[in-house]
ROLUMFI-171592 format. One record per residue: x, z, y of N, C-alpha, C in turn; residue number from 1. Coordinates in pm, 1 decimal, always signed. Layout:
N
       n.px       n.pz       n.py      ca.px      ca.pz      ca.py       c.px       c.pz       c.py     i
          X          Z          Y          X          Z          Y          X          Z          Y   NUM
...
! end
This chain:
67
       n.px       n.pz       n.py      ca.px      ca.pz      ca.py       c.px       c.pz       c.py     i
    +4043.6    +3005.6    +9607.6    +4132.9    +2996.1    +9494.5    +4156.1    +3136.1    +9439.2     1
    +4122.5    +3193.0    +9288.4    +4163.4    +3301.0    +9274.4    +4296.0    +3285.3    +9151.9     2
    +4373.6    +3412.4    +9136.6    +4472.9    +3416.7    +9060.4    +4435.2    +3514.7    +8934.7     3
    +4498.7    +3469.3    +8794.4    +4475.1    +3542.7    +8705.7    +4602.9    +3593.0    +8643.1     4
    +4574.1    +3666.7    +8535.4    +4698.9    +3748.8    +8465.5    +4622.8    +3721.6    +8325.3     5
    +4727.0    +3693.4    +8239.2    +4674.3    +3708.6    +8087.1    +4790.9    +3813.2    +8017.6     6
    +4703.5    +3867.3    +7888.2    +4783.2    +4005.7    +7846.8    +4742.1    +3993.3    +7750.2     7
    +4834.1    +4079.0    +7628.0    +4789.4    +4095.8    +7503.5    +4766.5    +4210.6    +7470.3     8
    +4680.4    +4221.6    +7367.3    +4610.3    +4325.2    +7331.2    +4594.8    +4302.2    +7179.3     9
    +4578.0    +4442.5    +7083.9    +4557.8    +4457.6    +6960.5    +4480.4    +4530.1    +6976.8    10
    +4389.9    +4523.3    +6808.0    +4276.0    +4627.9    +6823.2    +4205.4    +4623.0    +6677.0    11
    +4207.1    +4698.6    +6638.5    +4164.4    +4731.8    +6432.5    +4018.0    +4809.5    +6441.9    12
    +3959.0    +4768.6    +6283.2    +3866.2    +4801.1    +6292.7    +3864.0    +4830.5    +6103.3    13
    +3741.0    +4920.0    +6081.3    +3727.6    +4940.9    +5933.4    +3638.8    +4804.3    +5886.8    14
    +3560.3    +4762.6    +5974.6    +3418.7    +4687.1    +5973.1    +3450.2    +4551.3    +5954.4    15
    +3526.5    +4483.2    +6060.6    +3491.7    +4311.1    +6059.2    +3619.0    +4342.7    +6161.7    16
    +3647.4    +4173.0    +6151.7    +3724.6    +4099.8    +6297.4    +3593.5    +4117.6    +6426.7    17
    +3481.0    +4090.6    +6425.4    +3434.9    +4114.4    +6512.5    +3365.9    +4227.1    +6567.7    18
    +3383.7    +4324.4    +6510.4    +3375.6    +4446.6    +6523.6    +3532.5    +4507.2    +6644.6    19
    +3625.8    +4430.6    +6553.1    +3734.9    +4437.2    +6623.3    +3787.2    +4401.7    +6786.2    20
    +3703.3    +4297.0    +6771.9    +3711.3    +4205.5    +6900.6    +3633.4    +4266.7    +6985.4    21
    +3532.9    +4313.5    +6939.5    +3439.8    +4398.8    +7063.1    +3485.5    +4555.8    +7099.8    22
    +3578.8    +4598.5    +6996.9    +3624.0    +4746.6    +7081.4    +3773.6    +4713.9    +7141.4    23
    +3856.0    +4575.3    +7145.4    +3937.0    +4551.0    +7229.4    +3884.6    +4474.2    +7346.1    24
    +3756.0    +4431.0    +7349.5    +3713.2    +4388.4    +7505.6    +3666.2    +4494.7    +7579.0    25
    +3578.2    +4632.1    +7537.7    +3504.8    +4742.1    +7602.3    +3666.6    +4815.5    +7629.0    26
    +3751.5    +4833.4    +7577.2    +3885.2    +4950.5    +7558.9    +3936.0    +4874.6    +7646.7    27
    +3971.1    +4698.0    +7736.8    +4031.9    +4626.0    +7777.4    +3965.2    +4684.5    +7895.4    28
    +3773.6    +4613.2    +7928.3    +3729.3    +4670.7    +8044.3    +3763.8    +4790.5    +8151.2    29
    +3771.2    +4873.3    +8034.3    +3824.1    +5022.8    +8107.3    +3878.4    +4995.0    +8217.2    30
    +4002.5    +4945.7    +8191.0    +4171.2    +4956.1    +8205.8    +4160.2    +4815.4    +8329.4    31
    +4076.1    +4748.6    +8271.1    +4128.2    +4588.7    +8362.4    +4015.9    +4543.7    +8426.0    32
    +4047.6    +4490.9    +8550.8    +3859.1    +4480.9    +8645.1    +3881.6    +4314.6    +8590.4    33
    +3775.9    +4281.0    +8596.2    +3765.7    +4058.1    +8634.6    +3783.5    +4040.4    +8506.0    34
    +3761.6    +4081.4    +8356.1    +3794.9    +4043.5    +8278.3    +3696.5    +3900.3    +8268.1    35
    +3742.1    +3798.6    +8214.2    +3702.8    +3653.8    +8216.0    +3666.8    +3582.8    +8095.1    36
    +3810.6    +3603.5    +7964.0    +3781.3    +3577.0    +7897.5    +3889.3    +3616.2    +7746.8    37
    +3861.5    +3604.8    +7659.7    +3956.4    +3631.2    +7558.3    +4003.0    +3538.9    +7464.5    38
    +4123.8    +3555.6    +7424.1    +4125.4    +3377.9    +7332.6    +4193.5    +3474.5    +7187.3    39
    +4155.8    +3474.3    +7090.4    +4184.3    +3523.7    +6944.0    +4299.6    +3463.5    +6897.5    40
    +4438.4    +3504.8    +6922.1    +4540.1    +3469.7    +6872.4    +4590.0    +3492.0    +6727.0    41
    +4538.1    +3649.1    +6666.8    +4566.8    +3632.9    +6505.1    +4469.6    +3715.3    +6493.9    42
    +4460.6    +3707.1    +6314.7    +4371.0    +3793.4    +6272.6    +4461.8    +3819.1    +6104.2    43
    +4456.1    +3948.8    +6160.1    +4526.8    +3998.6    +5995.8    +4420.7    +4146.2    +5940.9    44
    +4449.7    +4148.8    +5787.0    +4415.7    +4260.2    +5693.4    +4495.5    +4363.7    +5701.9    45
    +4493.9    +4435.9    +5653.9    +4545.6    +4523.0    +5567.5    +4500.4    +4570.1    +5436.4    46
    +4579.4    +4584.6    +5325.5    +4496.4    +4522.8    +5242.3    +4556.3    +4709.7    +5127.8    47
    +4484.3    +4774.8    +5086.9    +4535.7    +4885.0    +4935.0    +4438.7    +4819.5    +4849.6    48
    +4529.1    +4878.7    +4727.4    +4460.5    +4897.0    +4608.2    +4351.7    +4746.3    +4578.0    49
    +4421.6    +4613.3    +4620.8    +4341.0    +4497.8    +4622.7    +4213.7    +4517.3    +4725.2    50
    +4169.5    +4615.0    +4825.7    +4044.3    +4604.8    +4873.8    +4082.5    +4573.0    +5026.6    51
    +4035.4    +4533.6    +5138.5    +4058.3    +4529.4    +5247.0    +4020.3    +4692.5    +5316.1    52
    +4118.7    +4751.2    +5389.3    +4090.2    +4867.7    +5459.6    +4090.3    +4852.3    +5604.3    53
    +4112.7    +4723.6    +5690.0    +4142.4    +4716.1    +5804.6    +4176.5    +4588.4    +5866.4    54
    +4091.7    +4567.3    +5937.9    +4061.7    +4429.8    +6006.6    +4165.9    +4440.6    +6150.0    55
    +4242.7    +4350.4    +6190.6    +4358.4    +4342.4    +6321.4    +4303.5    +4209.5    +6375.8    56
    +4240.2    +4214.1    +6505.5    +4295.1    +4086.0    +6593.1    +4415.6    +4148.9    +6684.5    57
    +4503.3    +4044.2    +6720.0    +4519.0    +4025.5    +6828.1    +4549.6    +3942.9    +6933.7    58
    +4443.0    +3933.7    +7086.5    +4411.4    +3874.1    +7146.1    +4475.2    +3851.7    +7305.6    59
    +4482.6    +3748.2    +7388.5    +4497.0    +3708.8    +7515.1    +4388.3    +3716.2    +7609.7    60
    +4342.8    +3861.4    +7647.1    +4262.2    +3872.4    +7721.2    +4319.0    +3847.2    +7925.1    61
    +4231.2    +3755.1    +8002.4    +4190.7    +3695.2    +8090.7    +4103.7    +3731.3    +8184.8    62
    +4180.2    +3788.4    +8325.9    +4166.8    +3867.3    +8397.5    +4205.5    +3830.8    +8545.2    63
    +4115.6    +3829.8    +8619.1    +4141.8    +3741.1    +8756.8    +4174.2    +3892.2    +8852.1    64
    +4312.6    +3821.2    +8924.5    +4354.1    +3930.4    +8973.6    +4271.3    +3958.9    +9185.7    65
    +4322.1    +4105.9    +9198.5    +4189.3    +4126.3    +9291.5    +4272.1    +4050.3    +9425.1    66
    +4221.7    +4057.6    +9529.1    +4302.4    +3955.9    +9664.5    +4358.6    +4073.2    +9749.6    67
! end
């Protein structure tokens, strides 16, 4: 039987949401061993001058804790 921990995390990007999502799972790795899985809770803009400047998830990353 193993035990997990879930946590939230934010993480922006100039590029895409999924651009986004992949430098809050590598920046998550660092920090957290067993990562498992991630579930995409929001996704927001930021928005000047009518153009998009900045892509935000933020996510419930899933992490099995060690014994």
């Amino acid at each position: 039987m193993s035990v997990a921990r879930v946590t939230e995390i934010s993480a922006t990007s100039s590029t895409s949401f999924e651009d986004a999502i992949k430098a809050g799972l590598e920046r998550a790795n660092k920090t957290l061993r067993n990562v498992k899985s991630a579930w995409i809770k929001e996704q927001t803009v930021r928005v000047e001058e009518g153009a998009i400047t900045e892509y935000q998830v933020n996510m419930l990353v899933t992490f099995v804790l060690d014994d």
